[in-house]
LUMLO-647427 format. One record per residue: x, y, z of N, C-alpha, C in turn; residue in three letters. Coordinates in pm, whole numbers, plus 50000, padded with zeros to 5 digits. Example, Ala and Ser with C-alpha at 12.3 -4.5 7.8 and 13.67 -1.06 7.14 Angstrom:
# LUMLO-647427
513194943150780512304955050780513204967050780ALA;512854977550708513674989450714512905000350787SER;
END
This chain:
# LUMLO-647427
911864185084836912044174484933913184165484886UNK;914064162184980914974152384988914754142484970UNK;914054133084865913524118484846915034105184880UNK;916114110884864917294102184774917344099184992UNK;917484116185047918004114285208916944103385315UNK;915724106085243914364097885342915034084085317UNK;915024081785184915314065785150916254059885209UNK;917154064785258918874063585320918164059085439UNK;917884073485442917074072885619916224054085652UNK;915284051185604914854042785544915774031585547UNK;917054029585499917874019185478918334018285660UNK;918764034585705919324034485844918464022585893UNK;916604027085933915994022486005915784012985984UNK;915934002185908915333992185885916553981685891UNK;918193989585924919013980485974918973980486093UNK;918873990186162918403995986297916883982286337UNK;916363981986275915033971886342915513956786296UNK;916323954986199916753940986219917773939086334UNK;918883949586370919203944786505918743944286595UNK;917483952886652917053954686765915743942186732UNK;915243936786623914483922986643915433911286679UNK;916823910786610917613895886643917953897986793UNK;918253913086871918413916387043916943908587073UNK;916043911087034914593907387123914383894987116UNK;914943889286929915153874586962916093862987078UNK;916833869887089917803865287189917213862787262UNK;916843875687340916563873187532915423869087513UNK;914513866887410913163861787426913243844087454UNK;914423843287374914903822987355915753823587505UNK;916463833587555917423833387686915903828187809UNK;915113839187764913923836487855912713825687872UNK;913073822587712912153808787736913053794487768UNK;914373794987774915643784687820915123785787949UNK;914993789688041915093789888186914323785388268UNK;914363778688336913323771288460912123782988530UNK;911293771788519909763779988549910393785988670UNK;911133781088785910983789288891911763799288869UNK;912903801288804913583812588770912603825188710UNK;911653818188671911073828288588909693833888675UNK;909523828388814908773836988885909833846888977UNK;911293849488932912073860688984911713871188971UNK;912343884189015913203895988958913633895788841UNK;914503890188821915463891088709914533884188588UNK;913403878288620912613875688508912003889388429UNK;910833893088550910323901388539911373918088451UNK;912583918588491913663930388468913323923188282UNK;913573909388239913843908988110912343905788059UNK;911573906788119910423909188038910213922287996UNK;910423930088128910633943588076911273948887960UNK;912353945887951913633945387824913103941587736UNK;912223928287708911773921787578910313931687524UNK;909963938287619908203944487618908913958987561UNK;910153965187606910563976587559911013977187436UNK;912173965687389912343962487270911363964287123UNK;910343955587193909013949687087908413967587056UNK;908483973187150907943994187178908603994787065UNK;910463997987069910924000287031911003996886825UNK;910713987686828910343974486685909143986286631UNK;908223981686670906823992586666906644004686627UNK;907374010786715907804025986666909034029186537UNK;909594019886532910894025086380909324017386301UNK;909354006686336908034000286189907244014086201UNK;906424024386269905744029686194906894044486146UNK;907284049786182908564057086126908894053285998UNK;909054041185980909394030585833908034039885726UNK;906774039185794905454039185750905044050785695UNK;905914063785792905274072285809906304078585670UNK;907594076985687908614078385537908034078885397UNK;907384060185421906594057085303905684064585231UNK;904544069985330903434080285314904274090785277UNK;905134099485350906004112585255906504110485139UNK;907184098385071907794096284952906164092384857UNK;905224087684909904174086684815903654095684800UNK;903364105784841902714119284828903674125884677UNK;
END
């Protein structure tokens, strides 16, 4: 087994989930800036979506992160 390539791998993902948390941070502060009535829109609802896919997205590299961990501990 490739221990030296997982770990890399590992470095990828975990720069990979700090950008895609400071993206979710954004539109999460874009979305809480905005007037209540704006936020019974469309365009609310479209970036909740975005922020709910993101957070998927966060979730899934964190357990990927997890699942690395468990192969290099074995």
């Amino acid at each position: 087994m490739d221990k030296k390539a997982l770990k890399e791998a590992q470095e990828f993902l975990g720069k990979a989930l700090s950008m895609i948390e400071g993206v979710r941070d954004d539109e999460q502060s874009s979305y809480d800036d905005k007037s209540d009535k704006w936020k019974e829109g469309e365009a609310a609802g479209r970036v909740e979506e975005n922020i709910n896919t993101l957070e998927e997205a966060i979730d899934q590299i964190t357990a990927a992160n997890d699942n690395i961990d468990s192969v290099l501990s074995n």
